[in-house]
C-alpha positions in Angstrom: 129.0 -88.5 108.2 128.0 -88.0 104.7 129.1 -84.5 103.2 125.9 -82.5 101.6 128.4 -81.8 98.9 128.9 -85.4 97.6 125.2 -85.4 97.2 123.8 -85.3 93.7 121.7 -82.8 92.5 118.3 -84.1 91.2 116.0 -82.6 88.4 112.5 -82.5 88.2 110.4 -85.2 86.8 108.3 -85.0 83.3 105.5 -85.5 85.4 106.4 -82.7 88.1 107.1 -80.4 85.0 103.7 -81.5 83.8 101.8 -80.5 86.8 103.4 -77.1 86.9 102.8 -76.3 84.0 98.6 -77.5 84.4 98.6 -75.5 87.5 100.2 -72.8 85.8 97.4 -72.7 82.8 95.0 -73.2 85.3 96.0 -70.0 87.3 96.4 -68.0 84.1 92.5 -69.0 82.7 91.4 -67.9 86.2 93.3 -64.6 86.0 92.6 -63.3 82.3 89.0 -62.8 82.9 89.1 -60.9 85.8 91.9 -59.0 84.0 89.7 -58.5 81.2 87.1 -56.7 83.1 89.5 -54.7 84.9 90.8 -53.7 81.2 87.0 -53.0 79.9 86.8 -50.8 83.3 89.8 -48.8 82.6 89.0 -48.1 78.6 84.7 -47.5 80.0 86.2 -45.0 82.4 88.7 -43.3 79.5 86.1 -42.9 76.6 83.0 -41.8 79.0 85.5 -38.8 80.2 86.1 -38.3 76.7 82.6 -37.8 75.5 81.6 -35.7 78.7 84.2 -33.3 77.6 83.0 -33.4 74.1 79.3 -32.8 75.1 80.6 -29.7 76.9 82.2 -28.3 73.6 78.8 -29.2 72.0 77.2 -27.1 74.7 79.2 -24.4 74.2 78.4 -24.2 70.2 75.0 -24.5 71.0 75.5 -21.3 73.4 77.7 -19.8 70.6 75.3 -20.3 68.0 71.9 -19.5 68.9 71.0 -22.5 70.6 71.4 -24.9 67.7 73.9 -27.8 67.1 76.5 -28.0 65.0 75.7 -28.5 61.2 78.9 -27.6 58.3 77.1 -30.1 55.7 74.9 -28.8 53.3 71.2 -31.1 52.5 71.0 -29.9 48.5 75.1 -29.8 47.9 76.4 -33.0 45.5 79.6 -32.7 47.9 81.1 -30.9 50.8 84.6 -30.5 51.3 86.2 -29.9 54.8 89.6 -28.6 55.2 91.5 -27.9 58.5 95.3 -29.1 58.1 95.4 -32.2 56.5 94.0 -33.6 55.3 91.6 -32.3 53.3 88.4 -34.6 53.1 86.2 -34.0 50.3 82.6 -35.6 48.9 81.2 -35.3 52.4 77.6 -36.4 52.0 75.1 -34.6 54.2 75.0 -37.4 57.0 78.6 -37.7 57.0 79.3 -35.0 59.5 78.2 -37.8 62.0 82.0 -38.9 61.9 83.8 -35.7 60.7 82.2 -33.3 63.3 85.9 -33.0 65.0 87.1 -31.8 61.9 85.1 -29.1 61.4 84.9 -28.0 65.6 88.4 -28.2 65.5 89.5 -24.3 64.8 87.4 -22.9 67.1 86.9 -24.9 69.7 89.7 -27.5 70.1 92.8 -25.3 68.8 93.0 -26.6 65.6 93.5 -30.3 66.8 91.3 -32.3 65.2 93.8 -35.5 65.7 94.3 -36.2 68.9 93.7 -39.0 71.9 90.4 -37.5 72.5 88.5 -38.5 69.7 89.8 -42.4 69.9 89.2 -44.6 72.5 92.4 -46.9 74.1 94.1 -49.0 71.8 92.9 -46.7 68.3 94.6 -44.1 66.9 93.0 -40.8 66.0 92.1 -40.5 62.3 90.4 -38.2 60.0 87.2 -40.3 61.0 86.1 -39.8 64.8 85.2 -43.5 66.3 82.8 -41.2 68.8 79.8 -40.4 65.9 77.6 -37.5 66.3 73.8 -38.3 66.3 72.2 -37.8 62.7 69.4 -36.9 64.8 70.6 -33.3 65.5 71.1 -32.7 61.7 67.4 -33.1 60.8 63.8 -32.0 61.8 62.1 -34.4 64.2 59.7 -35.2 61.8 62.5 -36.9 59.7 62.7 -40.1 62.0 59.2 -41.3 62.1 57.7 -43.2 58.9 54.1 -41.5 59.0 55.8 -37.9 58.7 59.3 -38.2 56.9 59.2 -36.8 53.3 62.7 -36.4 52.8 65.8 -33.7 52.4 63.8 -30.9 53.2 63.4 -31.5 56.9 67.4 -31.9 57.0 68.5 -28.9 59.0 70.2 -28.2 62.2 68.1 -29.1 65.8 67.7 -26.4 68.4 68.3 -27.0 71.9 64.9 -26.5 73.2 63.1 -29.0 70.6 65.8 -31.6 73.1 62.3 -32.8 75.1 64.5 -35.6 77.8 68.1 -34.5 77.7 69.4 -37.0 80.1 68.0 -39.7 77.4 68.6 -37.9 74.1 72.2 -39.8 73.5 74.4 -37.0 71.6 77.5 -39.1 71.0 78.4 -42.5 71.1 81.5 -44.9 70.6 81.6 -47.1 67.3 84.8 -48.4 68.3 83.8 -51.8 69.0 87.0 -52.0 71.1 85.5 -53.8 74.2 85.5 -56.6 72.3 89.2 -57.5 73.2 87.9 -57.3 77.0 84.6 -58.8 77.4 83.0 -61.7 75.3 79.8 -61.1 73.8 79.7 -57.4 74.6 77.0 -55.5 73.1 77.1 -52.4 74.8 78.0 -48.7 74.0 79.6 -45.5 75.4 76.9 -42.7 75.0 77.0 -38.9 76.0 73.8 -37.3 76.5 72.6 -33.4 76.0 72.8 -32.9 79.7 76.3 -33.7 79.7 76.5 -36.7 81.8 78.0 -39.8 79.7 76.7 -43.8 80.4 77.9 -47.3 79.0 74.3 -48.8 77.8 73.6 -52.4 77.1 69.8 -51.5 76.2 68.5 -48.8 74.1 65.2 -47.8 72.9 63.7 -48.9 69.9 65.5 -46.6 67.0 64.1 -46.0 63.2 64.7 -49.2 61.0 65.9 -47.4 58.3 68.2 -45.1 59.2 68.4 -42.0 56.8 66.8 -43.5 54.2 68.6 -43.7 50.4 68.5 -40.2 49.5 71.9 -38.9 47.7 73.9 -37.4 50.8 72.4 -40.3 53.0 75.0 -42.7 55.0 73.8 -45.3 56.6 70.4 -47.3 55.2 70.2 -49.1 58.3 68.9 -48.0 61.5 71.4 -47.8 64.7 70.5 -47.2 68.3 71.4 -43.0 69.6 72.2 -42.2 65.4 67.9 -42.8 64.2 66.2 -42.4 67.4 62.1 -42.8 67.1 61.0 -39.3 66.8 64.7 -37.7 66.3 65.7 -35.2 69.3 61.9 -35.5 71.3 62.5 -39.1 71.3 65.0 -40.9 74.0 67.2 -43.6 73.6 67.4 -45.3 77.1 64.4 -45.1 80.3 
């Protein structure tokens, strides 16, 4: 009888180690993808809470100040400077608030902190710049975003709640991030919170105005974007 002890060990093959190692490639492209999306849920579910709450404080300035959004920069001002902590941001043009607005919300409705997780999504880190911009739409007179009646700075000036003609379509916020990105391949959509309060990831907007706020001094972006330049500013909508 032959002792299990006196029998030698043998290794694996290069072509067993091979095979493992195709089947363990193959298992790992069928897993990333379904990872990804469980990722992309996670982050969706993370910045929509984040903009409901944020569309809340916005509510309650709008309750606060007579029923009109918030508005700190000033339409015939070379620069505006906005200081709470540090740092201190100055040469604010008018449209700028779109990305500052935490800033200047910050001492009275967010106890003075304007750098914290709720104004990045996941994976960024809070800076003086908000990735969740605030509509240049509620900084300036309907009239402003439609080409046969926009004459320029003088219709810049705060929006009042009750010109808001479809507030579940009327985005109010929405994520810049582009953070999905590193979940999803060829993602195109967006986070959005609306005046009502509720909060939505879109893949299809409404047709917005081509050229954004135009190229007047204290003007940002030249190029239209979907929720920021809706047709027809706050009585437009920016989904069905």
């Amino acid at each position: 009888m032959i002792s299990n002890c006196n029998r030698k060990l043998r290794g694996f093959t290069l072509i067993e180690i091979m095979l493992s190692v195709v089947i363990i490639g193959m298992l790992v492209f069928m897993y990333v993808p379904s990872m990804g999306k469980v990722l992309f849920r996670a982050r969706q579910l993370d910045v929509l809470s984040d903009l409901r709450s944020h569309a809340a404080i916005m509510a309650q300035y709008t309750a606060d100040w007579e029923d009109h959004y918030p508005l700190f920069t000033k339409p015939y001002s070379k620069v505006t400077v906005s200081a709470n902590g540090v740092p201190v941001i100055a040469g604010l043009g008018y449209f700028n608030a779109n990305n500052t607005w935490h800033i200047a919300l910050a001492d009275g409705y967010y106890d003075g902190k304007w750098r914290t997780k709720s104004f990045a999504p996941p994976r960024a880190r809070p800076t003086a710049s908000t990735f969740y911009w605030y509509s240049g739409t509620f900084m300036s007179d309907p009239a402003f975003w439609n080409r046969y009646t926009r004459t320029g700075p003088e219709q810049w000036r705060a929006v009042g709640v009750q010109e808001v003609l479809y507030p579940s379509q009327k985005g109010l916020l929405i994520d810049f991030s582009n953070k999905d990105r590193l979940f999803l391949k060829n993602n195109i959509g967006r986070s959005v919170s609306f005046v009502d309060g509720s909060a939505r990831y879109l893949t299809s907007f409404e047709p917005y105005y081509f050229n954004g706020e135009g190229n007047w001094p204290g003007s940002g972006l030249s190029s239209g974007l979907a929720v920021m330049h809706t047709i027809d500013g706050v009585r437009g909508r920016d989904t069905k």
